[in-house]
C-alpha positions as a Python dict, from the first residue, in 0.01 Angstrom:
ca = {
    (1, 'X'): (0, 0, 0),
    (2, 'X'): (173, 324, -41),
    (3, 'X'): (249, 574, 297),
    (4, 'X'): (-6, 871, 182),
    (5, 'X'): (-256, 557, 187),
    (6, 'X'): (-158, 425, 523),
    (7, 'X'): (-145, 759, 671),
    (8, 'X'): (-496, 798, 516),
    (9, 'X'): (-628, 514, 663),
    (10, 'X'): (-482, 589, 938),
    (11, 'X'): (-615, 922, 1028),
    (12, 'X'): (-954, 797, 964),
    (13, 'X'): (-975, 546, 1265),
    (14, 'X'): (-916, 223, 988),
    (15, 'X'): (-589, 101, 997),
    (16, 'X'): (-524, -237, 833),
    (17, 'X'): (-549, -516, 1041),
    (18, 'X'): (-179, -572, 985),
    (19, 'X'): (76, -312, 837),
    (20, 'X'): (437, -364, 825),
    (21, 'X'): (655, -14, 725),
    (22, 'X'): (1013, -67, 668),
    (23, 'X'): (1290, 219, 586),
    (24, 'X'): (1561, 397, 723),
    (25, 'X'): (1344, 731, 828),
    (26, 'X'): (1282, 721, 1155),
    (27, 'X'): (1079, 1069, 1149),
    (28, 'X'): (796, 865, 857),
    (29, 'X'): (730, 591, 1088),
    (30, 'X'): (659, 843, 1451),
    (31, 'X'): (429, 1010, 1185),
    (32, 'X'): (249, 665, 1130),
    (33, 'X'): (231, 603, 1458),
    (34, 'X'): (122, 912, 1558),
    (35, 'X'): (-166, 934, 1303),
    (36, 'X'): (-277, 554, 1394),
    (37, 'X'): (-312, 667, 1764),
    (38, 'X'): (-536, 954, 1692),
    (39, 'X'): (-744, 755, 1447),
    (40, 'X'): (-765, 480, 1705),
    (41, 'X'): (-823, 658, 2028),
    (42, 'X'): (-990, 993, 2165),
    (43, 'X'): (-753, 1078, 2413),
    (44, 'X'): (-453, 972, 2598),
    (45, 'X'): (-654, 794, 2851),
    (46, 'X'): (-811, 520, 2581),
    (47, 'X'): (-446, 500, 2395),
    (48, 'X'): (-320, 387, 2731),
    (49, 'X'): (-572, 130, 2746),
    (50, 'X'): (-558, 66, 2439),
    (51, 'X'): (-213, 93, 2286),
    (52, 'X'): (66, -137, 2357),
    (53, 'X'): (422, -158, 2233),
    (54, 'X'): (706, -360, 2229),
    (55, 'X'): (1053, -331, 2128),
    (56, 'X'): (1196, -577, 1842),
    (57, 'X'): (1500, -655, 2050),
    (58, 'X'): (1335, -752, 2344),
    (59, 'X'): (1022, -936, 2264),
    (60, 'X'): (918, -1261, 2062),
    (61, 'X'): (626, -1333, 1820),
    (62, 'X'): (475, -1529, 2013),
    (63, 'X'): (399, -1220, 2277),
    (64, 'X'): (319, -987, 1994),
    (65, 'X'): (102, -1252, 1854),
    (66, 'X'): (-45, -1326, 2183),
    (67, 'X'): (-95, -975, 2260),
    (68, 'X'): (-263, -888, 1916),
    (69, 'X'): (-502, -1185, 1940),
    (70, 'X'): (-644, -985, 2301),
    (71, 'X'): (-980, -819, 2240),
    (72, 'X'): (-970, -476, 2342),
    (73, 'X'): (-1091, -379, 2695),
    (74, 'X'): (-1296, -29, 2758),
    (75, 'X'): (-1141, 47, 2423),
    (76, 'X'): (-1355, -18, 2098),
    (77, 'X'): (-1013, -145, 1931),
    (78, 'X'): (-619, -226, 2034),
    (79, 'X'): (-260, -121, 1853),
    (80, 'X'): (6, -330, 1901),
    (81, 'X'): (293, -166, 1809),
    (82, 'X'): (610, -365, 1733),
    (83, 'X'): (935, -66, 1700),
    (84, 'X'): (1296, -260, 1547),
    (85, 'X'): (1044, -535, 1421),
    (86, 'X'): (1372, -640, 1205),
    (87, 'X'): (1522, -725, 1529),
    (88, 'X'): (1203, -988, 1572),
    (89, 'X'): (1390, -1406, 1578),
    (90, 'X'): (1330, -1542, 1267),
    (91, 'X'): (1192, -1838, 1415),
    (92, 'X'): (853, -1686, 1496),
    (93, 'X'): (829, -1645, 1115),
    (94, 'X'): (560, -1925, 1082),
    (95, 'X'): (357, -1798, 1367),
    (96, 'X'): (355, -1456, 1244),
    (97, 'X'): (239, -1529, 886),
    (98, 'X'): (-19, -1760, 1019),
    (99, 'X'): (-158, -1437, 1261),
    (100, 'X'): (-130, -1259, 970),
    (101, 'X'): (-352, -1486, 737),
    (102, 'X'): (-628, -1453, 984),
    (103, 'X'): (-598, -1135, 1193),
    (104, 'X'): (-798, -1031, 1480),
    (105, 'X'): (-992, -751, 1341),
    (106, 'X'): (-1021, -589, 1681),
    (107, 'X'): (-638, -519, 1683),
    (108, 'X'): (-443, -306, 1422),
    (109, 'X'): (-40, -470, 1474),
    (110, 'X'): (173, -215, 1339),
    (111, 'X'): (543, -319, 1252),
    (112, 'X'): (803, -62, 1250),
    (113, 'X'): (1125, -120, 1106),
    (114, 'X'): (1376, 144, 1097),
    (115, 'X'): (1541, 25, 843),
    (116, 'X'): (1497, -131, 470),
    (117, 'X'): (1414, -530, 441),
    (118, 'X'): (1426, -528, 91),
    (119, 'X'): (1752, -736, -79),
    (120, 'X'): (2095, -543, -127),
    (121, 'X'): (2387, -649, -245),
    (122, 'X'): (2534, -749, 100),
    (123, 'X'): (2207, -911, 214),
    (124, 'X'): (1935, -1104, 186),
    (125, 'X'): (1564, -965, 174),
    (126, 'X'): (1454, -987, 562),
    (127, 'X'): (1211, -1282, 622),
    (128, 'X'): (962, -1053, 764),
    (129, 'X'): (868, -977, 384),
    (130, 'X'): (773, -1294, 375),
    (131, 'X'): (551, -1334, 639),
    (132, 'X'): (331, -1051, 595),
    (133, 'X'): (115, -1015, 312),
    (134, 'X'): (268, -796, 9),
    (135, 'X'): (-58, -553, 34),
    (136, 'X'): (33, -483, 400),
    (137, 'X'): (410, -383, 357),
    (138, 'X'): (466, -19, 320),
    (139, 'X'): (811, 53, 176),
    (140, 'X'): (897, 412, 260),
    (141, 'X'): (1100, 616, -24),
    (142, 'X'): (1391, 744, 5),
    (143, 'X'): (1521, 1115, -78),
    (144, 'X'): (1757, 1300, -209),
    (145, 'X'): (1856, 1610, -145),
    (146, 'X'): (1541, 1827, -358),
    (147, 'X'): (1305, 1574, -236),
    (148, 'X'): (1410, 1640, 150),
    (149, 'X'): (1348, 2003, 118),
    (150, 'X'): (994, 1971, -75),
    (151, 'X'): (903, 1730, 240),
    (152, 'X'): (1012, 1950, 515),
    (153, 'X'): (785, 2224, 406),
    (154, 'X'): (495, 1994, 366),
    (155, 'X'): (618, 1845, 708),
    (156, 'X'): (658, 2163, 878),
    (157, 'X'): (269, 2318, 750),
    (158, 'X'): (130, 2047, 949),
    (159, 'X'): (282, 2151, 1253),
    (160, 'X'): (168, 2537, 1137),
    (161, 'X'): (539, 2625, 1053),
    (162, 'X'): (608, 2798, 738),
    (163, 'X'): (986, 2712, 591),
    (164, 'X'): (1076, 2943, 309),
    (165, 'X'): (1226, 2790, 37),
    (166, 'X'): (1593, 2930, 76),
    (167, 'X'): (1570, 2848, 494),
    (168, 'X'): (1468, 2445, 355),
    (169, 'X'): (1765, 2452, 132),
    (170, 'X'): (1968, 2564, 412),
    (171, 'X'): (1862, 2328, 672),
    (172, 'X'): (1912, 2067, 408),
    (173, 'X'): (2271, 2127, 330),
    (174, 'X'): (2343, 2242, 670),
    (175, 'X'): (2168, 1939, 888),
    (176, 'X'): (2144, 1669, 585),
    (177, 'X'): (1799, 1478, 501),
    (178, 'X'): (1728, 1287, 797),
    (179, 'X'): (1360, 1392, 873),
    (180, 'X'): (1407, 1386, 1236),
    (181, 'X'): (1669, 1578, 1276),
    (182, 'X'): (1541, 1842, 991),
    (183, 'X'): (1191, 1881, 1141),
    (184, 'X'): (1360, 1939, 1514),
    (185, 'X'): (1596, 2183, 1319),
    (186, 'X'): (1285, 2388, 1177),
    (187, 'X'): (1089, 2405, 1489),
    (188, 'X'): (1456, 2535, 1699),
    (189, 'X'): (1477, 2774, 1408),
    (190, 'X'): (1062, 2897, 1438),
    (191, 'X'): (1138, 2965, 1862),
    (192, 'X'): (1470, 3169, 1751),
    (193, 'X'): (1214, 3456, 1570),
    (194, 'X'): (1014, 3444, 1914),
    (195, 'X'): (764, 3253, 2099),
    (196, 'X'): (477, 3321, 1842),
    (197, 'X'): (664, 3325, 1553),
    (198, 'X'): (564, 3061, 1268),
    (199, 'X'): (775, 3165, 982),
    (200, 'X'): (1099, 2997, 928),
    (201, 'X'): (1359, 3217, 714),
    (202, 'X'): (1742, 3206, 645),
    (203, 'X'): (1754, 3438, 900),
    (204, 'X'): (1586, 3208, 1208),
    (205, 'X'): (1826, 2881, 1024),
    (206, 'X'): (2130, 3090, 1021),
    (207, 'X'): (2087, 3169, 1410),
    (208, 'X'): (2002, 2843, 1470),
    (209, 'X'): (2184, 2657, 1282),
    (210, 'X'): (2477, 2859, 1219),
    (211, 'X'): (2731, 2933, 995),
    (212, 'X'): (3036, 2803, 1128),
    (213, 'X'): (2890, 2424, 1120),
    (214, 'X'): (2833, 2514, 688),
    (215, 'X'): (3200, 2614, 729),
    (216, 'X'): (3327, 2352, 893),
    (217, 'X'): (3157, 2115, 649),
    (218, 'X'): (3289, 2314, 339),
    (219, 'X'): (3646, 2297, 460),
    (220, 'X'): (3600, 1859, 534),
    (221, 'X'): (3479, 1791, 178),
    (222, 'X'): (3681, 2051, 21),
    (223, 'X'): (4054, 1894, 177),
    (224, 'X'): (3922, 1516, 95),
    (225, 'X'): (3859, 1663, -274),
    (226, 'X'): (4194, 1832, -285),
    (227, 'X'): (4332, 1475, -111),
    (228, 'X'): (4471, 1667, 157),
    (229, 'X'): (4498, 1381, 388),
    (230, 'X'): (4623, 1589, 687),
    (231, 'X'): (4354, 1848, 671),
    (232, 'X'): (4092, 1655, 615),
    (233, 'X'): (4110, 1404, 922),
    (234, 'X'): (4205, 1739, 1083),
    (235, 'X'): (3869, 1876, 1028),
    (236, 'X'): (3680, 1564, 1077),
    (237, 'X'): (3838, 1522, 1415),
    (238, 'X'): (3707, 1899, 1492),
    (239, 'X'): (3355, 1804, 1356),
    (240, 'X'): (3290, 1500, 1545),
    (241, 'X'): (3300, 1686, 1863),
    (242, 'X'): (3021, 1854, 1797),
    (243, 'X'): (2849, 1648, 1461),
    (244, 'X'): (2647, 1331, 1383),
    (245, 'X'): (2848, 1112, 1279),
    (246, 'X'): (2630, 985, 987),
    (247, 'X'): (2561, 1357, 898),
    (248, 'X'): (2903, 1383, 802),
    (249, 'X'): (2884, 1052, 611),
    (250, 'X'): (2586, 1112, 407),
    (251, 'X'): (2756, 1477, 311),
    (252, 'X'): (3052, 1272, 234),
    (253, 'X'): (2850, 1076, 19),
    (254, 'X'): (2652, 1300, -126),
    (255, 'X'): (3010, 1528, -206),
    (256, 'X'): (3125, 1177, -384),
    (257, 'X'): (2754, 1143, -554),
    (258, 'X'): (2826, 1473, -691),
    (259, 'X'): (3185, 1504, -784),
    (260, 'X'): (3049, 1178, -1029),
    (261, 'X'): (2735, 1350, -1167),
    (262, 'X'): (3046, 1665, -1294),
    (263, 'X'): (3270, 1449, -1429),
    (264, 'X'): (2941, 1277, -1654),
    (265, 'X'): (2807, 1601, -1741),
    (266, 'X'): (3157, 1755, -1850),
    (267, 'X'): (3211, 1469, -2044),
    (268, 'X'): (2909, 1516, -2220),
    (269, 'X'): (2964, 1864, -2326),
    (270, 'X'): (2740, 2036, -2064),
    (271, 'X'): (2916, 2349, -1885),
    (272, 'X'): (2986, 2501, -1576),
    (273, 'X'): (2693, 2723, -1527),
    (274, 'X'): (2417, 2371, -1643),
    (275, 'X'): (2600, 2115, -1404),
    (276, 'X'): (2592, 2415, -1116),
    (277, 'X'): (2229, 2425, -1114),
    (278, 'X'): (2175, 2045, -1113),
    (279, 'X'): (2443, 1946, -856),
    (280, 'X'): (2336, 2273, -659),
    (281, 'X'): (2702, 2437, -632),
    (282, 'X'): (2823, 2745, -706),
    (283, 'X'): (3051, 2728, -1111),
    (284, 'X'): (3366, 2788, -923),
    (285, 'X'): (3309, 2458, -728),
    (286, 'X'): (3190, 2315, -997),
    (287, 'X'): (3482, 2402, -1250),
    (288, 'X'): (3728, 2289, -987),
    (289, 'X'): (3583, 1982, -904),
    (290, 'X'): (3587, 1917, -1282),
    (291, 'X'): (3968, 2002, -1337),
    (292, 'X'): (4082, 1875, -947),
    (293, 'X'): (4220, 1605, -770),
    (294, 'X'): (3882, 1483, -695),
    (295, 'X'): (3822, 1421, -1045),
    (296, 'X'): (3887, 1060, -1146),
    (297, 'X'): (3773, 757, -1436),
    (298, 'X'): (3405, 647, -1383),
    (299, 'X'): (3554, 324, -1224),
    (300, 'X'): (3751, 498, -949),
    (301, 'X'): (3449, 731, -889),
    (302, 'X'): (3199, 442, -827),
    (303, 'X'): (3429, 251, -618),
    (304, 'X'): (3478, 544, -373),
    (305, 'X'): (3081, 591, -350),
    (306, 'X'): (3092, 195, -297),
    (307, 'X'): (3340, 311, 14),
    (308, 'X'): (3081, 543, 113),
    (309, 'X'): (2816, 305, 157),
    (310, 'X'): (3053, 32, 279),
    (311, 'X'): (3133, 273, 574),
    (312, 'X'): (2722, 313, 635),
    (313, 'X'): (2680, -31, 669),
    (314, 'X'): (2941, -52, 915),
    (315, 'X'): (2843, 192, 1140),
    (316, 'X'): (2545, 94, 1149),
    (317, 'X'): (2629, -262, 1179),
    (318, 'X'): (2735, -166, 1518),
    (319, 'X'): (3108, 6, 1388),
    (320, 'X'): (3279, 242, 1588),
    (321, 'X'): (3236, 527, 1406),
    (322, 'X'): (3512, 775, 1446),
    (323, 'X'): (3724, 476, 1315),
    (324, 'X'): (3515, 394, 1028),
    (325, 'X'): (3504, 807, 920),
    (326, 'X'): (3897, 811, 978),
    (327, 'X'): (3946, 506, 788),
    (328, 'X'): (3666, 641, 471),
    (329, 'X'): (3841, 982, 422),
    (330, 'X'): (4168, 818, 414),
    (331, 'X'): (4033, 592, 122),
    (332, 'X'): (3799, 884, -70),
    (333, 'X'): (4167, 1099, -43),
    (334, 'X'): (4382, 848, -200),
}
């Protein structure tokens, strides 16, 4: 099952009798949610009857089986509602697959995991993918950069909010492409034009958002491309006062992601001007990551975007992460 079908489904009052949606978007998965509740229940009244949910970290299978197996009461159905399922013991996984085989079709159990199951190279594919049926696992898709602007808009409709084009490039390069954080972005931006206003422009982002944070950003990934070591942990020092830290990862990455796609398209012929429009910088910046420090073999540049993910996985493995940041643009300016 895909999400547009889930959220279908959803919306409709039919959720499956078991869904399990995995992938690092929070934002995707509140939407699910959100749309199951409304399908399921009239008002808040029923969904509190109705609706229960439990935290991964803090509950077994056995109670989430136990509650799912309840027949609803005053409510024509339940959701059970399992948030950080990938924090769920592994040793409820036969119980779970069995409840899964033969599900009570008065209860939708909906299994949210904020992050991917699916194999990697540093693990192993989550045994919850194993327990629930393949045709009840939604795998959210991840996006890049063009793909997290396109969304926002759609998003942003739903809520009534019209984002320009320019103001969702903006809030894409300015916030990165976590949905949450985009979408709370865009409505911030919609209450700077006034109470009623619905339109989001550069002008609303820019007074939201600002320009000194674009700045800021521009002068980090500029000094790690220059490997000005100083500078650089300079800057990030400055930015984590007031920044995500993963923002500033995934713009590290996505600087690293980049600097690789140049140095493949100059080595294929393709000029300034081409690569400026694909990679979404200005020719200047293009030309001089091109002919810079940053530039580097193929080998070198896939081991630091290997660093960049290394550094993910860490912090979110728990990592400190001012540490991890300090130690990653140390490495990406050697």
């Amino acid at each position: 099952m895909d999400y547009a079908a889930f959220l279908q489904l959803a919306g409709r009052g039919q959720p499956p009798p078991v869904a399990l949606l995995h992938g690092p978007d929070p934002q995707l998965l509140d939407d699910a949610l959100a749309a199951a509740t409304r399908g399921l229940f009239r008002d808040a009244g029923e969904a509190a009857l109705g609706r229960e949910v439990f935290e991964g970290a803090e509950t077994s299978v056995d109670d989430v089986v136990r509650s799912a197996s309840t027949l609803p009461f005053m409510t024509g159905m339940r959701l059970v509602v399992v948030r950080r399922c990938q924090a769920l013991s592994a040793k409820g996984a036969e119980a779970l697959a069995a409840y899964a085989r033969d599900p009570n079709t008065a209860t939708s159990l909906l299994l949210l995991a904020e992050d991917s199951l699916a194999a990697s190279r540093d693990r192993r594919e989550h045994w919850l993918l194993g327990a629930i049926p393949a045709a009840a696992v939604v795998s959210l898709a991840t996006r890049d950069a063009r793909g997290a602007e396109a969304w926002l808009r759609q998003r942003a409709a739903a809520e009534g909010l019209t984002v320009s084009d320019e103001a969702a490039r903006l809030l894409v390069q300015w916030v990165g492409e976590d949905g949450a954080t985009l979408l709370g972005e865009a409505r911030k931006a919609a209450l700077a034009g006034g109470h009623d206003n619905r339109a989001v422009g550069v002008k609303e982002v820019t007074a939201v958002v600002g320009e000194h944070r674009l700045s800021g950003v521009f002068d980090l990934t500029r000094a790690v491309q220059r490997r000005e070591a100083g500078t650089a942990l300079r800057t990030l020092d400055r930015l984590l006062a007031t920044e995500e830290p993963m923002r500033l990862l995934a713009l590290l990455t996505a600087d690293v992601r980049a600097t690789i796609i140049v140095a493949d398209l100059t080595a294929r012929g393709q000029g300034a001007e081409q690569i400026a429009r694909l990679v979404r910088k200005p020719p200047p910046v293009v030309d001089a990551i091109a002919r810079g420090p940053a530039a580097a073999p193929a080998a070198v540049l896939a081991r630091r975007l290997e660093r960049c993910w290394e550094a993910e996985l860490r912090v979110k493995s728990s990592g400190e992460p001012h540490a991890e940041l300090t130690a990653l643009v140390l490495d990406l300016c050697r």
